[in-house]
N, C-alpha and C positions, 0 to 999 in steps of 0.2 A: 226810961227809953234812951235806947244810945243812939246819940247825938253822930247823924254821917259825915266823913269827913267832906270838906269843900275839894271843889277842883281844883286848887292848889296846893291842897295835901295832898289829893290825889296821885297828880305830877311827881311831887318829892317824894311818894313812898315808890312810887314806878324807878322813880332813877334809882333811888337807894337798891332797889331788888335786882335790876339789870348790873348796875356798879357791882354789887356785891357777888352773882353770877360771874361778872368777868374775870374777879380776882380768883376764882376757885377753879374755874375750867378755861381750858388752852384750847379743847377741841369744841368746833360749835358744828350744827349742818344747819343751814339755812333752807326752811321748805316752803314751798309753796300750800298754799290752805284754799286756793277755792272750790265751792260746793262742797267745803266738810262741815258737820255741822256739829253741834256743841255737844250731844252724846257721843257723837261718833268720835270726837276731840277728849274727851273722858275717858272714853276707850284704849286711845293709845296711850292715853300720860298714865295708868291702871299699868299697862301692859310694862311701860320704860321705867313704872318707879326704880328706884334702886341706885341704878348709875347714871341716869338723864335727866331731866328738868327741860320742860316744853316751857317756852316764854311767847307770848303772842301780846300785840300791841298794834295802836297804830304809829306806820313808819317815819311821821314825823317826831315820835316820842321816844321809841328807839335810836332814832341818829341823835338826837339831842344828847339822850345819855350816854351814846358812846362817847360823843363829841366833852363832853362834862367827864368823863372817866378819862379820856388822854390829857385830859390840860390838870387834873388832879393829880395824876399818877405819873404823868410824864411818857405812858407807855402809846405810844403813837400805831403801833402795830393792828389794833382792833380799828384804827379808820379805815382799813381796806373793806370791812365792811359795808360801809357807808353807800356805796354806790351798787352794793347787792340789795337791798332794802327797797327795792320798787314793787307796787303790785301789794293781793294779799299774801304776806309773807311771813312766817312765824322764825323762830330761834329755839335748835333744840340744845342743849351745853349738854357733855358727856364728858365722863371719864372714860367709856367702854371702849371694844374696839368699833371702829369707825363702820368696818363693812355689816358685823352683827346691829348695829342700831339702826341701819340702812333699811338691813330685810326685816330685823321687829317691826317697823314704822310700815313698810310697804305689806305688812300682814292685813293692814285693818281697812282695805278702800271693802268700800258696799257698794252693793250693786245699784242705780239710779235709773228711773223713768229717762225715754227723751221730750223733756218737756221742750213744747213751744220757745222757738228764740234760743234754744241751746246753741253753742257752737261744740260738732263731735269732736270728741279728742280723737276714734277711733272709725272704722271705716264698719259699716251697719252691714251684714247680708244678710238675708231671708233666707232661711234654707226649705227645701222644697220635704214636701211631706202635707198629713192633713193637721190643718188647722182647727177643727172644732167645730167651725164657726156654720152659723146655715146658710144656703142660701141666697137670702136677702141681704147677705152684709160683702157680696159680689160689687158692687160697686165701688167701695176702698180698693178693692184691689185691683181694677179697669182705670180706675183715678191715677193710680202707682204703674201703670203697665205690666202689672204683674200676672203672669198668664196664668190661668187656674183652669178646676174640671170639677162639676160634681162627682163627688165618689162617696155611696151609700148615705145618699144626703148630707154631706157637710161637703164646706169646699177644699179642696185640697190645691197647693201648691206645684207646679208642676216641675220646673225647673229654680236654681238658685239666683236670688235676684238683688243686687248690688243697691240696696235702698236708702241709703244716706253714704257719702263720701266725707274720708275726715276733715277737717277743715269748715263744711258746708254748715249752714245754719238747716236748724230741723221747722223744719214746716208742719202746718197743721196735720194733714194729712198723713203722713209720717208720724207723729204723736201717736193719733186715732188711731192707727192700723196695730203699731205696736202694742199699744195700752190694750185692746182688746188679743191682740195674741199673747197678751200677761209677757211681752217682753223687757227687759233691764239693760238694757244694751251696754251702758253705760256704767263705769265704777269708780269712784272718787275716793282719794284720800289725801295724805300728804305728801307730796313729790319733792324729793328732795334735789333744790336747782344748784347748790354749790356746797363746797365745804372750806371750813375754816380749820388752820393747824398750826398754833404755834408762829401766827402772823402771815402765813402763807394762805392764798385761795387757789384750788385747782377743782376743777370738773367733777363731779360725781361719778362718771365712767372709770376713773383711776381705781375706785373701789374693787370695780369688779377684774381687774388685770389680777392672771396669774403669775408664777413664776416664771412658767413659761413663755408666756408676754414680755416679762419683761428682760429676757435675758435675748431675746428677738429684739428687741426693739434695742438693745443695750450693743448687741453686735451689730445693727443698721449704724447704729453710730459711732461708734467704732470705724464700722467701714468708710465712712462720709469724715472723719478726720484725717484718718489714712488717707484719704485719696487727696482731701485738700491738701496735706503737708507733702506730698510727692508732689503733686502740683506747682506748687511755691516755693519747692527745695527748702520746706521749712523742717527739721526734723522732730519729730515726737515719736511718742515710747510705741505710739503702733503704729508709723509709718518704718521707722529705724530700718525694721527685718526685711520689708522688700525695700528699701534703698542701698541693702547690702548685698539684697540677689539682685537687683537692676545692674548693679554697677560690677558684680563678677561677669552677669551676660557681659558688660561691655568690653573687661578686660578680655574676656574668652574669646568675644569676634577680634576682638584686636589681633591676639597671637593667631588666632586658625586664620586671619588676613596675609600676616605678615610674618616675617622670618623668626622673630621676636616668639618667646617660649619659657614657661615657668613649669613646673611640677604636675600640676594639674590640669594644665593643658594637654601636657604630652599623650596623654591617651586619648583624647579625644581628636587630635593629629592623626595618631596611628588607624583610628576607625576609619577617619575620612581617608587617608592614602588607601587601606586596603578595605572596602566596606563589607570584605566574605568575614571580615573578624565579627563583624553583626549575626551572621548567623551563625556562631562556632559560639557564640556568647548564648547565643539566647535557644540553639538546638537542648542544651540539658532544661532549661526553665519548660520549654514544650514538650521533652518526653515526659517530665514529669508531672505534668499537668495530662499528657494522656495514657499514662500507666495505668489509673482506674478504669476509662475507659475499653481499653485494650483486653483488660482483666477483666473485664465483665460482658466481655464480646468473646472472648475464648473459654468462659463457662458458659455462658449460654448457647454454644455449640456444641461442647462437650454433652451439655443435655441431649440437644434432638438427636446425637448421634447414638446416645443410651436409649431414646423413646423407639430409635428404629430399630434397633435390635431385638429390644425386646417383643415389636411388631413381626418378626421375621419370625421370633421363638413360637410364638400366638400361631401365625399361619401353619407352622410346620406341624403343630401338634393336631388340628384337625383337617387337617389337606386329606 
């Protein structure tokens, strides 16, 4: 008969497996695990073998051994962990990519009762339709204010009815009514609340940013540089190009102010002295912006002047 180990081998083979994990993988997601339950937990590690390894623990056994892996290794990077570690909270290590082990993990939530003393994660409505149910089981739903009608002996639903709110703890009543409508309202799995990279933690939203996300958010800030270094007469590489158009506007008003005149002024003097040069400038940009128009106004007169002729040929031949 093999001899179990004690809870203090226990501890040391824990640390040894966490230690050993951290030297192999860079990338970790930290999720949360409540209401998953140890099948449904078998399911996803089935699903991730390959490139993942699911570590679950309790969180004061985990910090320990992170804490015991930076004072061994010197790598002080994995303590930012430390204060993601609250709650029920698992460790998934991956080599994969980050956003693919997201959505295999958020494959496997099941659908769950709303049992008594729940808090919903999601907001409950009853949708109207018939229920099944006979009769006598009208009183759930007078209990819930939920307006019903017999129809062909079972009770039916009448309009949609807003039946738990998320946040709200579920109530007995609420239980009852579901349970017998055979509703699941609810689906649990593991949620993943942050990620780990290479010493860095950022939000699990990051995953899902496009390219196009982030080349918008790349040019917000951009803008928000630019504007601070115009601001502060500080110059950088994308403020430069309008501190170089700010400051010709300036030379420009200066000369078109005063007698004072360079190259590239001079034509813009000349407009302001005679301003009919604006329109001698800009009459060829307008004809030819309405040439097609012009052209498709002088055939489509040429037509009706064909359709009337040939109306006049029609008349003459049976007059």
């Amino acid at each position: 008969m093999a001899v179990k180990p004690t809870r203090t081998e226990k501890k040391a083979m824990y640390d040894q497996k966490l230690c050993k994990l951290m030297d192999m993988y860079s990338q970790i997601l930290i999720v949360g695990a409540d209401n998953v339950g140890s099948n449904q937990l078998q399911n996803i590690r089935q699903g991730l073998r390959g490139d993942s390894v699911i570590l679950m623990g309790k969180n004061t056994m985990m910090k320990r051994s992170v804490k015991m892996h930076a004072e061994r290794t010197g790598n002080t990077a994995y303590l930012s962990l430390i204060p993601l570690l609250v709650g029920n909270v698992g460790l998934i290590f991956t080599k994969g990519d980050l956003k693919e082990v997201s959505d295999e993990v958020a494959k496997y939530k099941v659908g769950a009762p709303a049992r008594v003393g729940l808090i919903a994660p999601v907001d409950v409505i009853v949708p109207p339709g018939n229920t099944g149910l006979d009769p006598s089981q009208t009183s759930f739903f007078q209990v819930l204010n939920i307006p019903t009608k017999i129809n062909k002996g079972t009770v039916e639903i009448i309009t949609p009815v807003e039946l738990i709110k998320k946040g709200d703890k579920v109530g007995s009543s609420e239980s009852a009514l579901l349970s017998k409508l055979g509703v699941r309202p609810f689906s649990y799995g593991l949620v993943v609340q942050s990620v780990y990279e290479n010493g860095s933690v950022f939000s699990p939203d990051v995953l899902s940013l496009t390219e196009d996300d982030l080349i918008v958010r790349f040019a917000a800030g951009v803008s928000n540089v630019s504007s601070l270094s115009i601001t502060l007469g500080y110059p950088t590489l994308a403020a430069v190009p309008h501190m170089f158009i700010n400051a010709y506007k300036n030379a420009l008003s200066i000369a078109v102010a005063t007698e004072y005149s360079y190259k590239q002024a001079e034509k813009v003097k000349e407009y302001i002295k005679d301003p009919s040069r604006f329109a001698v400038a800009a009459a060829p940009v307008a004809a030819a912006a309405s040439a097609p128009a012009l052209a498709a106004a002088k055939k489509e007169e040429k037509k009706e002047e064909e359709d009337e002729d040939e109306g006049d040929m029609i008349m003459g031949l049976f007059d």
